[in-house]
C-alpha positions as CSV (number, residue, x, y, z in Angstrom):
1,X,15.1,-14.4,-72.4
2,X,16.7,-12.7,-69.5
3,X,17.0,-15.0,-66.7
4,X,13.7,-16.8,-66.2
5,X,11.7,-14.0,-67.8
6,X,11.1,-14.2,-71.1
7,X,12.3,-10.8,-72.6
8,X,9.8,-9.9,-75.0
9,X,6.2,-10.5,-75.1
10,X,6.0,-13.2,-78.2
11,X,7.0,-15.6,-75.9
12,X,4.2,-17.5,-74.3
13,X,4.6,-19.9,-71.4
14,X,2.2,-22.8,-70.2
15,X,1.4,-22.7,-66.5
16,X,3.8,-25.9,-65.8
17,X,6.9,-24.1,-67.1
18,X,5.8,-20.9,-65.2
19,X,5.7,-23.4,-61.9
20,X,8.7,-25.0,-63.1
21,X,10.6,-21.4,-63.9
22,X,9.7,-19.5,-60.6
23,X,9.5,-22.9,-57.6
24,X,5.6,-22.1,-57.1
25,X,3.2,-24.8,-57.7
26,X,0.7,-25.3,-60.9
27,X,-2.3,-25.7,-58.3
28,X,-1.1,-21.9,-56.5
29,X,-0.4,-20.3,-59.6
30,X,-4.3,-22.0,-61.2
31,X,-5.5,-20.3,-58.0
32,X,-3.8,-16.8,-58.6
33,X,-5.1,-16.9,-62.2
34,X,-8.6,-17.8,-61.0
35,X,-8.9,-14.3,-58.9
36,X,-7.1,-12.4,-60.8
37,X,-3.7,-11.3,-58.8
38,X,-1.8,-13.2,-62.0
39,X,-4.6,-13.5,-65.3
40,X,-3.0,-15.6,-68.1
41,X,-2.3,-13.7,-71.3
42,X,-4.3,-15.7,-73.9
43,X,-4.8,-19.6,-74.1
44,X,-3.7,-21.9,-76.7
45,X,-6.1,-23.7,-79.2
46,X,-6.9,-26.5,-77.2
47,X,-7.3,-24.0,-73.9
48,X,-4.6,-23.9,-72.2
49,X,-3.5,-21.2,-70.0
50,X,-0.4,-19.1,-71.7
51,X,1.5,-16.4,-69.7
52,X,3.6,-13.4,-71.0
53,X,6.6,-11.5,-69.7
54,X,4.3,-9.2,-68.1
55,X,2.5,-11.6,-66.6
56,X,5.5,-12.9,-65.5
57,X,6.4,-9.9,-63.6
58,X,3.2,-9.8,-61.9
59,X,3.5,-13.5,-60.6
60,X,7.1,-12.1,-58.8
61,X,6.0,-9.0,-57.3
62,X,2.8,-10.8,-56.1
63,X,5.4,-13.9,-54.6
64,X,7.0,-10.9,-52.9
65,X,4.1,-8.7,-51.4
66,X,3.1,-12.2,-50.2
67,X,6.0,-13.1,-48.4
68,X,6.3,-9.8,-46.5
69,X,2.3,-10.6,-45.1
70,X,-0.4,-8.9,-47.0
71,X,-3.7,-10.3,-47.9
72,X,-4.3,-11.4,-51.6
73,X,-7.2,-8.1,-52.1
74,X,-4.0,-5.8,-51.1
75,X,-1.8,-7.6,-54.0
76,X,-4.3,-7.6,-56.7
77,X,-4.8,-3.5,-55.3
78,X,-1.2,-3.1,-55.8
79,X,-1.1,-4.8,-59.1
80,X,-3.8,-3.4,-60.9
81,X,-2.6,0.5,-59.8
82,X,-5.0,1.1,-57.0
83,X,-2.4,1.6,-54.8
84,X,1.4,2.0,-55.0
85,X,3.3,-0.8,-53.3
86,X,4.6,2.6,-51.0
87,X,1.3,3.4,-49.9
88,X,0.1,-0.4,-49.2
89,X,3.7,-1.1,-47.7
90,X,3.1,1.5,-45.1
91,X,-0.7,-0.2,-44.5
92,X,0.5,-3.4,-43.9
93,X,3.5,-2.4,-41.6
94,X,0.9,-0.7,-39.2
95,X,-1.3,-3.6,-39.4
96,X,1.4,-5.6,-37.9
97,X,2.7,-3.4,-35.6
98,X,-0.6,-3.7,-34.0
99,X,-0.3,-7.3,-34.3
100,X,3.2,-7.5,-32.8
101,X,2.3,-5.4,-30.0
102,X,-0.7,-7.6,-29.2
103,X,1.6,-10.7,-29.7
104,X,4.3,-9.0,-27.1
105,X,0.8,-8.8,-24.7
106,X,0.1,-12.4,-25.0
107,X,3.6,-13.4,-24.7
108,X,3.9,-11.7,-21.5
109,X,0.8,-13.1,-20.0
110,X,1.5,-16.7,-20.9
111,X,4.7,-15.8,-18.9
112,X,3.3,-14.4,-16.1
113,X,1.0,-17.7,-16.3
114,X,3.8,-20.3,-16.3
115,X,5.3,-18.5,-13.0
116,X,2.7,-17.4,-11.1
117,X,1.0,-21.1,-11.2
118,X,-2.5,-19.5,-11.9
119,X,-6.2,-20.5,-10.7
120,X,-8.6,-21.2,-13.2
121,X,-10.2,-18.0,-12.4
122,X,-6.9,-16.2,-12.7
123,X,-6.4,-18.0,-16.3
124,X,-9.4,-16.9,-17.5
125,X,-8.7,-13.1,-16.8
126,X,-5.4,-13.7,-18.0
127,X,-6.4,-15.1,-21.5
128,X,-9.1,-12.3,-21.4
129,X,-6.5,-9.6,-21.2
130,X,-4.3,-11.1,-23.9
131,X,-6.8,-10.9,-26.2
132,X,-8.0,-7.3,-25.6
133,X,-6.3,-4.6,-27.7
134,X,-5.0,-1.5,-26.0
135,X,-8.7,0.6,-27.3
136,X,-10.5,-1.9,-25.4
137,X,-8.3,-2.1,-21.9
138,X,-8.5,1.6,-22.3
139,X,-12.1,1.9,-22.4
140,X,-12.6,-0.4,-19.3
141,X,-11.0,1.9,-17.4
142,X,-13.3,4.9,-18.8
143,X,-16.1,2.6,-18.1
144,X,-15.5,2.2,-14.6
145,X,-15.1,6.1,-14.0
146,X,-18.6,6.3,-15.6
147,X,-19.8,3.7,-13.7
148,X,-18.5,5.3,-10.2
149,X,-18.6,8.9,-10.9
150,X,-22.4,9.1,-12.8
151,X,-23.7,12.4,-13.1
152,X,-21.4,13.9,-10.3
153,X,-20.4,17.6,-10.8
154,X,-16.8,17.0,-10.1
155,X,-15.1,17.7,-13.2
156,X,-11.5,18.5,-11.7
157,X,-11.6,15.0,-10.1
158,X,-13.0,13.1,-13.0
159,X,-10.4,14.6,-15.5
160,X,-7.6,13.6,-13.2
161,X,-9.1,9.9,-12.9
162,X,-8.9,9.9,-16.9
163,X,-6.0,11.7,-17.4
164,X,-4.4,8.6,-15.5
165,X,-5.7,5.6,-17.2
166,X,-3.7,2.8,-17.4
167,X,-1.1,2.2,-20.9
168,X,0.1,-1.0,-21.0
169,X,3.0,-0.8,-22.8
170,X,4.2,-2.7,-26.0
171,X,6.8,-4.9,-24.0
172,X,5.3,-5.5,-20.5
173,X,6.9,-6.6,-17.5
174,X,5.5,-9.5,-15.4
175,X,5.0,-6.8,-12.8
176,X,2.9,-4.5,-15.1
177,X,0.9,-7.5,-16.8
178,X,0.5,-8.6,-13.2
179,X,-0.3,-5.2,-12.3
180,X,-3.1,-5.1,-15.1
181,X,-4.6,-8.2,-14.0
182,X,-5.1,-7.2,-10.1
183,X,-6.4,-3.7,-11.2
184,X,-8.8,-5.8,-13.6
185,X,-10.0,-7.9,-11.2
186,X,-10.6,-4.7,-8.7
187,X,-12.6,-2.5,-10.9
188,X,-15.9,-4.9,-9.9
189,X,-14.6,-4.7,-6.2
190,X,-17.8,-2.6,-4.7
191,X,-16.0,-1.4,-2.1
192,X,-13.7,0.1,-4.5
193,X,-16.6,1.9,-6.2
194,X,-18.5,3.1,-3.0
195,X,-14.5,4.4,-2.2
196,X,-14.1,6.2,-5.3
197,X,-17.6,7.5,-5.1
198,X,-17.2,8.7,-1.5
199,X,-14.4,10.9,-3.0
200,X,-15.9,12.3,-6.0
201,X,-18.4,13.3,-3.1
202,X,-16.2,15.5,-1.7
203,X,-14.8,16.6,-4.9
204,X,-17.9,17.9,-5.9
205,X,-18.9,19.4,-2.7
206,X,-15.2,21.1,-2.1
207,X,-13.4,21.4,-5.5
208,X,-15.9,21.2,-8.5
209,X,-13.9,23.2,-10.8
210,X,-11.2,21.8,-13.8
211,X,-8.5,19.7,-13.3
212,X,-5.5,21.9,-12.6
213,X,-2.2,20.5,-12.7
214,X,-0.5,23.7,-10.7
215,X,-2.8,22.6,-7.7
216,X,-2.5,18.7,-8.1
217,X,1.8,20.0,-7.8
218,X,0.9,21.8,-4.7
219,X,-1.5,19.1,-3.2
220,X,1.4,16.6,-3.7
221,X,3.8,19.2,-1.9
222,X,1.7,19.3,1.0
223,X,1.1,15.6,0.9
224,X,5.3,15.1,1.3
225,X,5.5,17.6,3.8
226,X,2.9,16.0,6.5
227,X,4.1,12.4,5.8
228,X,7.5,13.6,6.3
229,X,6.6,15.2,9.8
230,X,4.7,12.3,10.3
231,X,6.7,9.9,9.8
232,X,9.4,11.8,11.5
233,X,6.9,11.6,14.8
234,X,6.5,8.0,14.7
235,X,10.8,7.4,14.3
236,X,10.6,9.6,17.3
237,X,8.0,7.5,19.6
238,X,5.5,10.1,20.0
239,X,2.1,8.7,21.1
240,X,-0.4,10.1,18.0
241,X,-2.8,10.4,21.4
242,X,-0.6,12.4,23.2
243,X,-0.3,16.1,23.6
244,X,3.4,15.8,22.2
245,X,1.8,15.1,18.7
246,X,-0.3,18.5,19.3
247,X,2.6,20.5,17.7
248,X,2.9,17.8,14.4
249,X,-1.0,18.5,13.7
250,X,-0.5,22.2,14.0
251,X,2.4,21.9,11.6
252,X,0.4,19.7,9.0
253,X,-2.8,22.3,9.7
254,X,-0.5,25.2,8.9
255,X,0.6,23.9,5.4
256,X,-2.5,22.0,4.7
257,X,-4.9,25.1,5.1
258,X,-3.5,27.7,2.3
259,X,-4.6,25.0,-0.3
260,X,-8.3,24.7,1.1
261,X,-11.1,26.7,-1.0
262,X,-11.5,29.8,1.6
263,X,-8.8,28.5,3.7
264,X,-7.5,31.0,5.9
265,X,-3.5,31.2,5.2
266,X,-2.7,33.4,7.7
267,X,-0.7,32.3,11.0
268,X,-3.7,31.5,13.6
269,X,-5.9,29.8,11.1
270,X,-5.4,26.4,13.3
271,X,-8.6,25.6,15.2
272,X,-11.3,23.1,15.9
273,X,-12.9,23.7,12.8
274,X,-10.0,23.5,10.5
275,X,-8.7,19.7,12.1
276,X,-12.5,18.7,11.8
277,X,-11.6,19.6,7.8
278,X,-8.2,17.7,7.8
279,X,-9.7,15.0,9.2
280,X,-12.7,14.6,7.1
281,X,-10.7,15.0,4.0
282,X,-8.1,12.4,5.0
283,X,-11.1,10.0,6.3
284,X,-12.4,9.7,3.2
285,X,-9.1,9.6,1.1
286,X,-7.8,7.0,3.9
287,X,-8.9,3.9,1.8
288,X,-6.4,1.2,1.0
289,X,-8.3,-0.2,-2.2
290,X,-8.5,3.7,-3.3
291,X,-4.4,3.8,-2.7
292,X,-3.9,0.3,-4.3
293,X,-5.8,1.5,-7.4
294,X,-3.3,4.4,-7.9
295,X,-0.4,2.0,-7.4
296,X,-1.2,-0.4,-9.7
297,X,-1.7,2.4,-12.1
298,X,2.0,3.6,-11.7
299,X,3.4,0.2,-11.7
300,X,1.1,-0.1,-15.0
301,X,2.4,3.1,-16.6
302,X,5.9,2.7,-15.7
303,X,5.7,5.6,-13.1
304,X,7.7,5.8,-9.6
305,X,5.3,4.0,-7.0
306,X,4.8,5.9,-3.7
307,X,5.1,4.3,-0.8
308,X,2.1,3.7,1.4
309,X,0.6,6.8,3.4
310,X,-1.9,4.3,5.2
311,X,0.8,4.0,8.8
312,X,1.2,8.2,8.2
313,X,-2.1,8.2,7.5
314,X,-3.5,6.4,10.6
315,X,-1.2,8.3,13.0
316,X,-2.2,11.9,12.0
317,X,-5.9,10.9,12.4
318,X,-5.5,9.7,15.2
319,X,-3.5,12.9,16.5
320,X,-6.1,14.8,14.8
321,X,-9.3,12.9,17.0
322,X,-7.2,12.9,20.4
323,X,-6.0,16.6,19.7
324,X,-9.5,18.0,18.4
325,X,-8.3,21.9,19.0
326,X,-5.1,23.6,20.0
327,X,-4.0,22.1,23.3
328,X,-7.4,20.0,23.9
329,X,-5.7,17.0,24.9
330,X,-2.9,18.7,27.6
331,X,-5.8,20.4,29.1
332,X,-7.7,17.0,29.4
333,X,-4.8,15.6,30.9
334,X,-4.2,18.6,33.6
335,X,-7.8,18.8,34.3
336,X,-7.5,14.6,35.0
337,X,-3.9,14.5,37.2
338,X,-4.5,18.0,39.0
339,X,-8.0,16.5,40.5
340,X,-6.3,13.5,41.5
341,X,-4.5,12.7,44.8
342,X,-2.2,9.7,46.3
343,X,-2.3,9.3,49.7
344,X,1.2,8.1,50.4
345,X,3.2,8.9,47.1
346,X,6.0,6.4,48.0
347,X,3.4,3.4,47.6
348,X,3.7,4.2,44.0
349,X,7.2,3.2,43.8
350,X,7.3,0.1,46.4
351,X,4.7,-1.0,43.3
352,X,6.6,-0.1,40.4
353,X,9.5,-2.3,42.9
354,X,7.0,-4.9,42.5
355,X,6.2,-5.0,38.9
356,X,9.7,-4.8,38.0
357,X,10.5,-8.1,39.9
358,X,7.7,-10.0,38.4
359,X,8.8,-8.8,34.8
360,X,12.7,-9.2,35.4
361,X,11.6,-13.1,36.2
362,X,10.2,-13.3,33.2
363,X,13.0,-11.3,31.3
364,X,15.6,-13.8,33.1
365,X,13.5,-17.0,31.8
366,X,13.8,-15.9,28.0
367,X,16.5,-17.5,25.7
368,X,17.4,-16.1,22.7
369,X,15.9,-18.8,20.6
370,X,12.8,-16.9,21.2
371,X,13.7,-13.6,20.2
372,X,12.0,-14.0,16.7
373,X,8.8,-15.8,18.3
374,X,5.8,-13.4,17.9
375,X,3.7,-11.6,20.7
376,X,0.2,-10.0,21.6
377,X,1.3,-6.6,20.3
378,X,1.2,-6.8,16.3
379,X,4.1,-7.3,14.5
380,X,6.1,-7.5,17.4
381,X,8.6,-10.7,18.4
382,X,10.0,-11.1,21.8
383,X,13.3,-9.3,21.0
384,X,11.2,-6.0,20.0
385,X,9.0,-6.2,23.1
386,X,11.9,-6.6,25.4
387,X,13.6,-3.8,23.5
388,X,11.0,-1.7,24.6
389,X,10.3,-2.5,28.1
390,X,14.1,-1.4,28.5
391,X,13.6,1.7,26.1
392,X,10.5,2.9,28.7
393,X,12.4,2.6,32.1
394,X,15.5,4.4,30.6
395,X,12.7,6.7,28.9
396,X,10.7,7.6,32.3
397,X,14.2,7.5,34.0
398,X,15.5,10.9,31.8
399,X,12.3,12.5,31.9
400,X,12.5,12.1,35.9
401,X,16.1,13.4,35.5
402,X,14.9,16.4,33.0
403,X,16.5,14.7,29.8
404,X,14.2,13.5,27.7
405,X,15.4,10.5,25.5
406,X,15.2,10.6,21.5
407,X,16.6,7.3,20.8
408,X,13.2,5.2,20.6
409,X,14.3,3.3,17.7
410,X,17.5,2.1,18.7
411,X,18.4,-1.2,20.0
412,X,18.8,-1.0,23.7
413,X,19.8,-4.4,24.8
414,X,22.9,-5.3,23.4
415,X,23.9,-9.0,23.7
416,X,22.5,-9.4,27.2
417,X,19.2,-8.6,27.0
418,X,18.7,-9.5,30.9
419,X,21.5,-7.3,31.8
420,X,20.3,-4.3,29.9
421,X,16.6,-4.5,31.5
422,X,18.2,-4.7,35.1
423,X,20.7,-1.7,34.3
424,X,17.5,0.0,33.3
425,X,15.4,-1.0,36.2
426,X,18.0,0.3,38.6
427,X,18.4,3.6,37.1
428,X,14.6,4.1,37.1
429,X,14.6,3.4,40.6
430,X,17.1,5.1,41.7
431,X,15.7,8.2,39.8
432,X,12.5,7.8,41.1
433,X,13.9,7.2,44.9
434,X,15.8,10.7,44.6
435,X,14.8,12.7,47.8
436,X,11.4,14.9,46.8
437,X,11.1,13.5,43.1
438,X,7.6,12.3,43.6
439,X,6.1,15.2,44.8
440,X,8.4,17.1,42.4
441,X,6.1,18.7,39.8
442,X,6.6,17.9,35.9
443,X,4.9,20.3,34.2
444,X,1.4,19.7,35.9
445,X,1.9,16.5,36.8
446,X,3.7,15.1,39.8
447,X,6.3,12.7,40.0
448,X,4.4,9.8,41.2
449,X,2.6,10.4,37.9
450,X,5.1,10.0,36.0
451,X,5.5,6.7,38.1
452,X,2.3,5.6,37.5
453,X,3.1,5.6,34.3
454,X,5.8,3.1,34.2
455,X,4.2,0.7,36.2
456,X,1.0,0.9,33.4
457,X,4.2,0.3,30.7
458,X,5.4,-2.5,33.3
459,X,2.3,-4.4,33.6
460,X,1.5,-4.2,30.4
461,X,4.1,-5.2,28.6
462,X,5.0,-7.5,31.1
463,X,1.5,-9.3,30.3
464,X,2.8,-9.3,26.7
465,X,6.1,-10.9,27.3
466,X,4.5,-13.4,29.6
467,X,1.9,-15.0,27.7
468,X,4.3,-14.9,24.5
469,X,6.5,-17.0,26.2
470,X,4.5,-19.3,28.1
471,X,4.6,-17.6,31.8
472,X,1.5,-16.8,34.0
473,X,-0.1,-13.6,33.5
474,X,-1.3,-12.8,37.1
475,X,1.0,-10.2,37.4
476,X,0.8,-8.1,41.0
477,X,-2.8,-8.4,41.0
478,X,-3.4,-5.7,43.6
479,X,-0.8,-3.2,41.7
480,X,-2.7,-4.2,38.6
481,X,-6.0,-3.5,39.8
482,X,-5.3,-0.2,41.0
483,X,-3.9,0.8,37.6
484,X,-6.7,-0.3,35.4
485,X,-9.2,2.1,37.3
486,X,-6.1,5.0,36.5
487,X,-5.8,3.9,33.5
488,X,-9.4,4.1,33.2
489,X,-9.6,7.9,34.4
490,X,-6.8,8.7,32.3
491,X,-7.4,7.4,28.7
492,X,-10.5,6.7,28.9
493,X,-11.7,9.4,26.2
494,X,-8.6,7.9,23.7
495,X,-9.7,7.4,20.2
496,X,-9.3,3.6,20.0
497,X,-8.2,3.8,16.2
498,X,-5.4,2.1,14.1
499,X,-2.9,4.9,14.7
500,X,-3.3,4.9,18.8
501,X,-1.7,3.5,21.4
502,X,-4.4,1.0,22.5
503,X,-6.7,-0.8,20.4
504,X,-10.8,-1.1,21.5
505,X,-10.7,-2.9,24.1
506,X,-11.6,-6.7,24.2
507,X,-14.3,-9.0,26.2
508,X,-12.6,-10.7,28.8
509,X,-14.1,-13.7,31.6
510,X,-14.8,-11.8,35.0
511,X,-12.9,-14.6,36.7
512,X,-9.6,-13.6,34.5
513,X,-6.6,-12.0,36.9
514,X,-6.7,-8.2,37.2
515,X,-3.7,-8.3,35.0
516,X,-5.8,-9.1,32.2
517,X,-8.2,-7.3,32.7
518,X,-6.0,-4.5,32.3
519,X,-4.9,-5.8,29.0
520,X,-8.3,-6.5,27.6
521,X,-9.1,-2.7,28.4
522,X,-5.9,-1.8,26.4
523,X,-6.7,-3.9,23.6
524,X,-4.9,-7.0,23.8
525,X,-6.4,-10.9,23.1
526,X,-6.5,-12.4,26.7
527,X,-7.1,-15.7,24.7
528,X,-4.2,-15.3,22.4
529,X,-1.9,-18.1,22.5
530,X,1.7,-18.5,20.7
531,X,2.1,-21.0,18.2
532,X,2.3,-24.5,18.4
533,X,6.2,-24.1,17.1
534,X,7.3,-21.5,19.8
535,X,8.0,-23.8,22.8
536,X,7.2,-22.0,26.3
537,X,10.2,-20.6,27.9
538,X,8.5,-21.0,31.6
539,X,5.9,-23.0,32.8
540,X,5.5,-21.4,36.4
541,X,6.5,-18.3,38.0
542,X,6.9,-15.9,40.7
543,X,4.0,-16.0,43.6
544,X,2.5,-12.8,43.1
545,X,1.9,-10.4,45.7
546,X,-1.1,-7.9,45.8
């Protein structure tokens, strides 16, 4: 005997000294003779089970296959020759790879459950996903494209959407499980679907044909190129309703068209009908479920994530709707200043004199404790909105001096933020008081225009500051009635989109002050009130004058 094998086969052992020989119990082994992994060799007279070397051999090779995980039918395979313990080996280690991978799933998910402190809701999605296998996410996601896309001819599109599903992978990140489980929960969002539709629309109207990488590459190219003008434009402070974002949409038009199906590439190709095109196109694809789809994807797949097109996205729309054609909006601008007339030009700046001495109360009033307390004007605190009523007099001031400003971004008061809008206020004026500047012309404008303009900032602005810090809003009341009926005439015909510089404008009592009046018809809440933490810097101010 070698060991605790007997070593030849005229040796027969009863099933309690094979237990007691290899540490397995009588009742296992009984059970392994039963079906057949280890069948005893013969039986004694009385009956008794009695095991050879052979059988011996079996009962250690079947221990072992069981200890590294497979099922009893795979041992009794490998035993009786079916299979070598190679080829069932290699089964059994993709079997559990499979398992592992799901385990790694679940593991993740039951993390991302402990720390996100989930709803019921989001615990039952969660354990849902931990239990699906990668086929299954996969064809949820092939599911929803059918769903949405239906019998649409749109081929190119609907071979992009699949080449993209999402691949969870074996180790997830709390971010991609997370990522999983908000794209999930969005594939039933019917706003989502009536999105993706609304583009397979176009697709199939515009670009039917296969899904072409080389043209996915160039569409991306173009899509960096306009965001970067774009967002360069914005940095920059130009107004997407001005004429001064004109040349941006002719630059976007000019790279944008060579990719169209019968675009015309050549220089001259910019035109009415073309930025009716560009912004059709980017109407549709302007859908912030539609772009949050895509990120999740990346975040899913472990790609880079692309930041957000919807602020670039606004802004050239909006450019696009005030600047319909080549030079539509200057001319409606010419055609609006060069019928109108001021009898006594100089009234123009004894009001902007006015408005300025209203606001600089109010400027003088704020402490820096409220520099981080929030305004009318979206996402905006005090310290940004004074910031930029000292940014537009030193703005107007160079254009009046022929020296147009770039430095709209930067921060323009310093430590003394009253100091700085009174430096500012004194160079406007004294700009605007230079001998003949009023009747000067700017372009096709005169300078009492350009005036006007500041007081509209003024007022405005002023409105902003005043009921985000507590002050009366009555400002000027005769200036500010005036300006609403120019600002009226003059952008009146605005787009009032996300993007422009006013939003629709809002119902306000006719007994409110002509001040907010003025700031209703430029968008603003007249009933908006700071919050309870974000004490009133004045109670009272200035009489105001008409």
């Amino acid at each position: 005997m070698v060991g605790d094998v007997p070593d030849d086969d005229t040796v027969l052992l009863s099933i309690g000294e094979l237990a007691e020989r290899s540490g397995l119990s009588v009742k296992l082994i009984r059970h392994w003779s039963d079906i057949g992994v280890v069948p005893p060799t013969g039986r004694s007279a009385a009956g008794y089970r009695r095991y050879d070397a052979r059988a011996v051999a079996r009962l250690e090779l079947a221990r072992t296959l069981r200890d590294l995980g497979l099922g009893m039918a795979a041992i009794r395979d490998v035993l009786d020759g079916g299979h070598s313990v190679a080829d069932v080996a290699a089964l059994h280690a993709d079997a559990l790879e499979v398992q592992i991978r799901t385990l790694r799933v679940q593991c993740a998910v039951l993390r991302s459950v402990a720390n996100r402190n989930s709803t019921t809701k989001e615990l039952a999605v969660m354990t849902k996903l931990a239990r699906q296998s990668a086929a299954q996410r996969n064809a949820i996601i092939h599911q929803f494209i059918a769903d949405v896309l239906g019998d649409l001819d749109a081929s190119g599109y609907r071979e992009g959407l699949l080449a993209a599903t999402p691949n969870l992978p074996d180790e997830p990140t709390n971010e991609q499980v997370d990522a999983w489980i908000e794209l999930a929960d969005m594939l039933d969002d019917p706003q989502l679907r009536t999105a993706m539709r609304r583009m397979g629309e176009y697709a199939a109207r515009h670009a039917p044909g296969l899904h072409n990488e080389h043209d996915v590459q160039a569409v991306q190219q173009v899509t960096d190129f306009w965001v970067q003008r774009v967002t360069e434009a914005i940095d920059a402070g130009v107004p997407a309703d001005s004429p001064a974002a004109d040349p941006v949409v002719a630059d976007v038009v000019g790279a944008w068209l060579p990719m169209q199906d019968g675009g015309d590439p050549r220089p001259g190709g910019d035109g009415e009908d073309a930025r009716s095109r560009l912004l059709e196109q980017l109407e549709i694809a302007a859908d912030p479920r539609a772009e949050r789809y895509w990120q999740l994807l990346c975040i899913i797949n472990g790609w880079p994530v692309r930041p957000s097109l919807a602020a670039a996205g606004q802004w050239l729309m909006t450019a696009l709707r005030a600047n319909p054609a080549p030079g539509a909006r200057a001319a409606d601008i010419s055609a609006t200043i060069e019928g109108a007339a001021v009898s006594d030009p100089e009234e123009m700046l004894r009001a902007y004199a006015r408005v300025l001495a209203e606001v600089d109360t109010i400027v003088a009033a704020v402490t820096a404790e409220r520099f981080d307390d929030p305004t009318p004007c979206a996402d905006w605190s005090v310290r940004t909105l004074l910031n930029h009523l000292v940014y537009e007099n030193l703005m107007w001031t160079s254009l009046a001096e022929g020296n147009p400003r770039t430095d709209f971004t930067a921060d323009h008061l310093g430590d003394d933020h009253v100091a700085a809008f009174r430096a500012s206020a004194q160079a406007a004026l004294t700009a605007f008081g230079r001998p003949g500047m009023l009747v000067q012309q700017y372009g096709p404008a005169p300078g009492w225009r350009l005036v006007e303009q500041v007081v509209i900032e003024m007022l405005v602005h002023g409105w902003d500051l005043a009921k985000a810090t507590g002050w009366p809003t009555d400002l000027v009341p005769g200036v500010a009635a005036s300006t609403l009926a120019a600002v009226q005439e003059i952008y009146g015909a605005l787009p009032r989109t996300p993007g422009g510089s006013f939003a629709p404008a809002q119902p306000v009592p006719d007994e409110a002050s002509a001040a907010d009046h003025l700031a209703a018809y430029l968008g603003r809440n007249v009933g908006w009130t700071p919050p309870a933490d974000a004490a009133p810097t004045g109670t009272s101010g200035p009489a105001s004058s008409g």
